[in-house]
C-alpha positions as CSV (number, residue, x, y, z in Angstrom):
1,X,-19.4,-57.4,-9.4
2,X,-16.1,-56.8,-8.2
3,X,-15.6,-53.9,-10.8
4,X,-19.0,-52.1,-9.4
5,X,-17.6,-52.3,-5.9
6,X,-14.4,-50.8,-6.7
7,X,-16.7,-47.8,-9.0
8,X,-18.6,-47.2,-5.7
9,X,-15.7,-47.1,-3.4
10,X,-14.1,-44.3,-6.2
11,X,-17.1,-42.6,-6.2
12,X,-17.3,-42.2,-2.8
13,X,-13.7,-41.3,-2.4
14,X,-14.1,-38.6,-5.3
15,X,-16.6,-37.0,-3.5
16,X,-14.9,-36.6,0.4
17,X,-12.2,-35.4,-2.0
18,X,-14.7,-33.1,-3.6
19,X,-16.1,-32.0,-0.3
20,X,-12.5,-31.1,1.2
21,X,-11.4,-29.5,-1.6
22,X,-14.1,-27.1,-1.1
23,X,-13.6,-26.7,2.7
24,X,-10.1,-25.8,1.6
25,X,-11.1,-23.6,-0.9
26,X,-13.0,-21.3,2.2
27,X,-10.2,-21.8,4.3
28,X,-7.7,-20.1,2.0
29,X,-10.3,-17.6,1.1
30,X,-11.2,-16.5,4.6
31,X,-7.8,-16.6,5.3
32,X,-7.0,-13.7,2.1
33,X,-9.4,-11.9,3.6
34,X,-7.9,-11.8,7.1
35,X,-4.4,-11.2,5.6
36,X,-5.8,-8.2,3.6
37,X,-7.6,-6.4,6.8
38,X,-4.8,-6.8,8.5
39,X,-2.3,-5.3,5.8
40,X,-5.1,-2.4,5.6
41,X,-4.7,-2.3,9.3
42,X,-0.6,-1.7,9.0
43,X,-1.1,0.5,6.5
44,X,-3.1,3.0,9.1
45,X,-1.0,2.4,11.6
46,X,1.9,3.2,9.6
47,X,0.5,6.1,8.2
48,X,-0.5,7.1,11.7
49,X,3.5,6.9,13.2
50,X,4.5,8.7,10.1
51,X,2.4,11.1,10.3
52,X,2.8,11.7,14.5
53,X,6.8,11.6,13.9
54,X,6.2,14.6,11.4
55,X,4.5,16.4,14.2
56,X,6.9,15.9,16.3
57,X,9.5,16.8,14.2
58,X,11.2,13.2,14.8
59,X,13.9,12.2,12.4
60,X,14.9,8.6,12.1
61,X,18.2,8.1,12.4
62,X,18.2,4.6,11.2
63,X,20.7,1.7,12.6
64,X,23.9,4.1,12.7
65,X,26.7,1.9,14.8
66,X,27.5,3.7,18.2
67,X,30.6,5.2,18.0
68,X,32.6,2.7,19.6
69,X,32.5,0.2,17.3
């Protein structure tokens, strides 16, 4: 009888496992798709500055050290 119990007791354990597993599963996959409309996002917003400091005729003169250093 013992034996039975402890099958149950996996059973039940298995499937909470199961059952997580699968909320994890559409975590990490809602998650992706957040991450990717967000890089899609950057990439716009990128494009847009880019393109604006073109306009402009803005050159970037990177991290150059002032002078006095």
């Amino acid at each position: 009888m013992q034996n039975d119990d402890q099958i149950v007791e996996l059973q039940i354990k298995i499937a909470f496992q199961e059952d997580l597993i699968q909320e994890l599963n559409e975590t990490v996959i809602s998650q992706q798709a957040q991450i990717d409309r967000l890089n899609k996002a950057f990439s716009m917003i990128n494009d847009r500055i880019t393109s604006v400091c073109e306009e402009i005729g803005y050159v970037n003169q990177g991290e150059e050290i002032p002078p006095h250093y």
